[in-house]
C-alpha positions as protocol buffer text, in pm:
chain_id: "A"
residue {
  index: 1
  type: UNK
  ca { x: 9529 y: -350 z: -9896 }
}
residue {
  index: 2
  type: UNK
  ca { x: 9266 y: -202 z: -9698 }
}
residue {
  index: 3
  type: UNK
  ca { x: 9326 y: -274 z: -9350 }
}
residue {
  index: 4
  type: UNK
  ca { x: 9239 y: -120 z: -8993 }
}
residue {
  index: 5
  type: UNK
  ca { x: 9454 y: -17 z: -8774 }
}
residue {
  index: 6
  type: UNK
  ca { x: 9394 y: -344 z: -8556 }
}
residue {
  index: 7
  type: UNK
  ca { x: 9459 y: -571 z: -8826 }
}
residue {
  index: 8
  type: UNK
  ca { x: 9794 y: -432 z: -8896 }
}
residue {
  index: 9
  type: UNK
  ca { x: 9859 y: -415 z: -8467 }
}
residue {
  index: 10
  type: UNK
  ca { x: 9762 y: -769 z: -8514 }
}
residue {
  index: 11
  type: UNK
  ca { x: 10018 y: -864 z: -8747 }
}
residue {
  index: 12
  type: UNK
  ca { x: 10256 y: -659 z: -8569 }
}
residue {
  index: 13
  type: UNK
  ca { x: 10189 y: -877 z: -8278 }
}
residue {
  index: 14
  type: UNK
  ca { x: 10215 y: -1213 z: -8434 }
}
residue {
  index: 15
  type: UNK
  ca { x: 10545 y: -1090 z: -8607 }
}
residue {
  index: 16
  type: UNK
  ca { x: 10677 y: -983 z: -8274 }
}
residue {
  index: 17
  type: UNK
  ca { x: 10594 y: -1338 z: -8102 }
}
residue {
  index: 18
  type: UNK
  ca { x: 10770 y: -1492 z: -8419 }
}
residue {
  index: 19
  type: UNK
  ca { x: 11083 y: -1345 z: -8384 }
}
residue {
  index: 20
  type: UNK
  ca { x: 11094 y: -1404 z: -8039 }
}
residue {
  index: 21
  type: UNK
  ca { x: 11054 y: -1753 z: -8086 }
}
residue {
  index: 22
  type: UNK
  ca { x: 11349 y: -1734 z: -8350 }
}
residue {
  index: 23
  type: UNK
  ca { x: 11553 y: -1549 z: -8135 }
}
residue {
  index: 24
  type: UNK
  ca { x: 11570 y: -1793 z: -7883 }
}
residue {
  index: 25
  type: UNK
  ca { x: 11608 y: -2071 z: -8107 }
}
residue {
  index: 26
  type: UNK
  ca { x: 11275 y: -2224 z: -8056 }
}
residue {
  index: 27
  type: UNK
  ca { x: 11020 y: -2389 z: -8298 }
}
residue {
  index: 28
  type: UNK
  ca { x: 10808 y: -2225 z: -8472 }
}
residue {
  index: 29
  type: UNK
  ca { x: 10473 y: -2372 z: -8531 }
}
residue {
  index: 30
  type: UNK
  ca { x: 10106 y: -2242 z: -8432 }
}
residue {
  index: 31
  type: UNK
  ca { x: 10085 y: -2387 z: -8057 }
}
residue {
  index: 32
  type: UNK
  ca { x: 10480 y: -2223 z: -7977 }
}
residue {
  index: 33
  type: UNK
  ca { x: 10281 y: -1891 z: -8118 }
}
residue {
  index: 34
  type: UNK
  ca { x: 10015 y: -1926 z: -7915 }
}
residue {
  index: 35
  type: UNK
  ca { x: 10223 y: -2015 z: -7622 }
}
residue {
  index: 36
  type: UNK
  ca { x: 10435 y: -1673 z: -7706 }
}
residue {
  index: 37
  type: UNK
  ca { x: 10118 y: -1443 z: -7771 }
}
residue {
  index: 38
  type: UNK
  ca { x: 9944 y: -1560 z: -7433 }
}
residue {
  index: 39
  type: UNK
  ca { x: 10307 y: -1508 z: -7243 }
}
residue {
  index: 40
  type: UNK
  ca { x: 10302 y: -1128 z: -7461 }
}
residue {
  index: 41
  type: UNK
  ca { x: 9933 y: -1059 z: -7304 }
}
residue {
  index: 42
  type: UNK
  ca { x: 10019 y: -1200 z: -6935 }
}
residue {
  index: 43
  type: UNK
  ca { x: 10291 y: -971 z: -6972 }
}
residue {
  index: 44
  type: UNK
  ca { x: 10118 y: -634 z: -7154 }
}
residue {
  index: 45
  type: UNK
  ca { x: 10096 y: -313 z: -6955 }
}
residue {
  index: 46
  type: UNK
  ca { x: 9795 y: -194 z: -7077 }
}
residue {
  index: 47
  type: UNK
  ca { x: 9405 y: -358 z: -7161 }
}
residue {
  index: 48
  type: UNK
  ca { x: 9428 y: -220 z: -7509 }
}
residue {
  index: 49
  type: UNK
  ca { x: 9759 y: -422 z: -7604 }
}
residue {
  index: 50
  type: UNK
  ca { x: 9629 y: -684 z: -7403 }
}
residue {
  index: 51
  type: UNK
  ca { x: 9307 y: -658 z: -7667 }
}
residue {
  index: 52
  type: UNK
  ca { x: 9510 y: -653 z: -7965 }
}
residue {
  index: 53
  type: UNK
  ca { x: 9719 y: -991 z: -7865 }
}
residue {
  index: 54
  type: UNK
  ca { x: 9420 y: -1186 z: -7801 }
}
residue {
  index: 55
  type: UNK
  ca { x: 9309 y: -1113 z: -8102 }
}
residue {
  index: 56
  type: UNK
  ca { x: 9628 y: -1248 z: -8275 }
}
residue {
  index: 57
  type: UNK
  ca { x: 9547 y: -1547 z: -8064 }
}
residue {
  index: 58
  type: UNK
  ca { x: 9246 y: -1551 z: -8209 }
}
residue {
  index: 59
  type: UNK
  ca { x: 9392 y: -1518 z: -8578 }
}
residue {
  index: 60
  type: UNK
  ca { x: 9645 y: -1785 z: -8526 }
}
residue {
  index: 61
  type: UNK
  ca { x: 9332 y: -2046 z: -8405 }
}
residue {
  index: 62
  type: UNK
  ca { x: 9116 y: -1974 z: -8686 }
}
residue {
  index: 63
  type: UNK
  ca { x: 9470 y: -1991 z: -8938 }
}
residue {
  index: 64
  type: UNK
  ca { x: 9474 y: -2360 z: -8731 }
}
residue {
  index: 65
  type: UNK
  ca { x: 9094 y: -2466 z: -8778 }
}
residue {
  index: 66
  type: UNK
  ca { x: 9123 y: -2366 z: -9139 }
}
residue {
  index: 67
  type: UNK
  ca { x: 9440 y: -2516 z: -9239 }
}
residue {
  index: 68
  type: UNK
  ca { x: 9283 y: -2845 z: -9061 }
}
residue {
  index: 69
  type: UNK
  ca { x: 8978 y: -2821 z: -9316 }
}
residue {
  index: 70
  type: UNK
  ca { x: 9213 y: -2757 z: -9622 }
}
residue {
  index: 71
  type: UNK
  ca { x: 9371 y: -3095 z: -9573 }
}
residue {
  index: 72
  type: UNK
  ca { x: 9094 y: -3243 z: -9480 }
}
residue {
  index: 73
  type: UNK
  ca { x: 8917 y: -3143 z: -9815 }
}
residue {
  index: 74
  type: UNK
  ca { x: 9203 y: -3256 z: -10022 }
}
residue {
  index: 75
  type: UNK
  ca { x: 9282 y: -3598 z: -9873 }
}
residue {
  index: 76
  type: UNK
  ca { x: 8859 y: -3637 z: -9942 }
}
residue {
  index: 77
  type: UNK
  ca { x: 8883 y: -3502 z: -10315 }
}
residue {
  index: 78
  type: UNK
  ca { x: 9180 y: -3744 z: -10340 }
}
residue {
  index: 79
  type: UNK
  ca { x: 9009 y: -4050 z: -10220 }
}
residue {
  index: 80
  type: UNK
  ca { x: 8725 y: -3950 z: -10509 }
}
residue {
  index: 81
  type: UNK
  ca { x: 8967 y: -3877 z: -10755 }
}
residue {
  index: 82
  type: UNK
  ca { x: 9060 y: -4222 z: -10979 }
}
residue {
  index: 83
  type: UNK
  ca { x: 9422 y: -4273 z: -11003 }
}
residue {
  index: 84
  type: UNK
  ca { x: 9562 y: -4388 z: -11349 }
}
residue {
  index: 85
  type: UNK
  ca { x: 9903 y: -4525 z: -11169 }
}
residue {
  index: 86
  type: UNK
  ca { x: 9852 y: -4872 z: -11051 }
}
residue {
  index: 87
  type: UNK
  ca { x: 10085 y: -5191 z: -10975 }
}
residue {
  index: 88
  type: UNK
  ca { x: 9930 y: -5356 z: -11256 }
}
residue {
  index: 89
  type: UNK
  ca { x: 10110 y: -5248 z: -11488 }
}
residue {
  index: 90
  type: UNK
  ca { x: 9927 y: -5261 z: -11890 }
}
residue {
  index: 91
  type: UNK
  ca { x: 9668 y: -5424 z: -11973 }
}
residue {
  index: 92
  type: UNK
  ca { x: 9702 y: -5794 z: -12126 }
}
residue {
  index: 93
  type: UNK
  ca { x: 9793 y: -5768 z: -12518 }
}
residue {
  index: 94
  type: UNK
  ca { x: 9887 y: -5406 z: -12527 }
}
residue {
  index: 95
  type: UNK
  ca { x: 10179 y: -5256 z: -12683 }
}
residue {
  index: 96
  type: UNK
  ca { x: 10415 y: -5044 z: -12577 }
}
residue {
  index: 97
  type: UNK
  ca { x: 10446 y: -4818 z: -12830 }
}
């Protein structure tokens, strides 16, 4: 629970583009957030909160590249992983119970 000041301005940031997205009723998903954070910083009135929204943009990417990786690791562990449930149904001569 250790954080700097710019991680928290960060999060403040990405919360703010969130709820603007919600407030007007559009999607939320990483590109919209993007979209909204580089809107925030064309918009920003100073270099330092210009600074702390590209860095959400940054955040948001690397959340993106490593979500990518996660699902790309499973679907591989589950093509390795031998699956019991088949079509065949039992083996010839085996009982039920």
């Amino acid at each position: 629970m250790y954080r700097s000041e710019d991680e928290k301005l960060t999060d403040v940031m990405i919360g703010e583009a969130v709820l603007t997205l919600l407030k007007s009723d559009k999607p939320v998903s990483s590109n919209a957030l993007i979209a909204q954070l580089e809107l925030m910083a064309a918009n920003a009135e100073n270099d330092a909160k210009v600074s702390i929204i590209r860095r959400a943009i940054t955040e948001v990417r690397n959340g993106m590249v490593a979500a990518r990786k996660r699902v790309q690791k499973e679907g591989a562990e589950r093509d390795k992983t031998a699956h019991r449930m088949s079509s065949d149904g039992p083996p010839e001569g085996s009982k039920k119970h």
